[in-house]
Kinemage of the C-alpha trace (Angstrom):
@kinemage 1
@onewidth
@group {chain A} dominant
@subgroup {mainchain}
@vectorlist {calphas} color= white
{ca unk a 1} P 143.627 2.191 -33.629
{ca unk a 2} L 145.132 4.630 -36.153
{ca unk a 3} L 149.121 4.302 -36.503
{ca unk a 4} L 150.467 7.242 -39.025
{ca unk a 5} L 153.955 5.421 -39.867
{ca unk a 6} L 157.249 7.587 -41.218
{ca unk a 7} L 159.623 5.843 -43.858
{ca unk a 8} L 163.003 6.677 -44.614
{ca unk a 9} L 164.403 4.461 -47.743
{ca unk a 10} L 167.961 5.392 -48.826
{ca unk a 11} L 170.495 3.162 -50.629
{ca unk a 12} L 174.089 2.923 -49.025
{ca unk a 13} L 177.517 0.940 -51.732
{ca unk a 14} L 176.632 -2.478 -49.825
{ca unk a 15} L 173.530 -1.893 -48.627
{ca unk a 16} L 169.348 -0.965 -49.704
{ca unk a 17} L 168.035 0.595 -46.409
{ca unk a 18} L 164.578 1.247 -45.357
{ca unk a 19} L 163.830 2.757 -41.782
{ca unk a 20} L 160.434 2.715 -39.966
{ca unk a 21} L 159.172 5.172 -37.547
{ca unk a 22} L 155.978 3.590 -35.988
{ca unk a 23} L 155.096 5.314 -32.427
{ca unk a 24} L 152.816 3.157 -29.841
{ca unk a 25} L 152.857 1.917 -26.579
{ca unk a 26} L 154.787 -0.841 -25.907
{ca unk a 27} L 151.913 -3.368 -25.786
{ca unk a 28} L 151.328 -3.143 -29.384
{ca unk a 29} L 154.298 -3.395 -30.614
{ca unk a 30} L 154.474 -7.084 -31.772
{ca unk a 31} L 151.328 -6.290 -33.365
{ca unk a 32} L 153.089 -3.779 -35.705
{ca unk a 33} L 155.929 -5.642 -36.575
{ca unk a 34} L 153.892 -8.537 -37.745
């Protein structure tokens, strides 16, 4: 299984933010946060 992954990393006055766009079906999902 391929997963093509999008991240956004942008830095906020409190805060160091990074946001991850992974598509999949449901059932892998524990798989691609771990």
């Amino acid at each position: 299984i391929t997963i093509d992954i999008a991240l956004w990393k942008f830095e906020t006055p409190k805060y160091y933010v990074t946001v991850i766009d992974a598509p999949g079906h449901r059932d892998f999902i524990k798989n691609m946060i771990t």
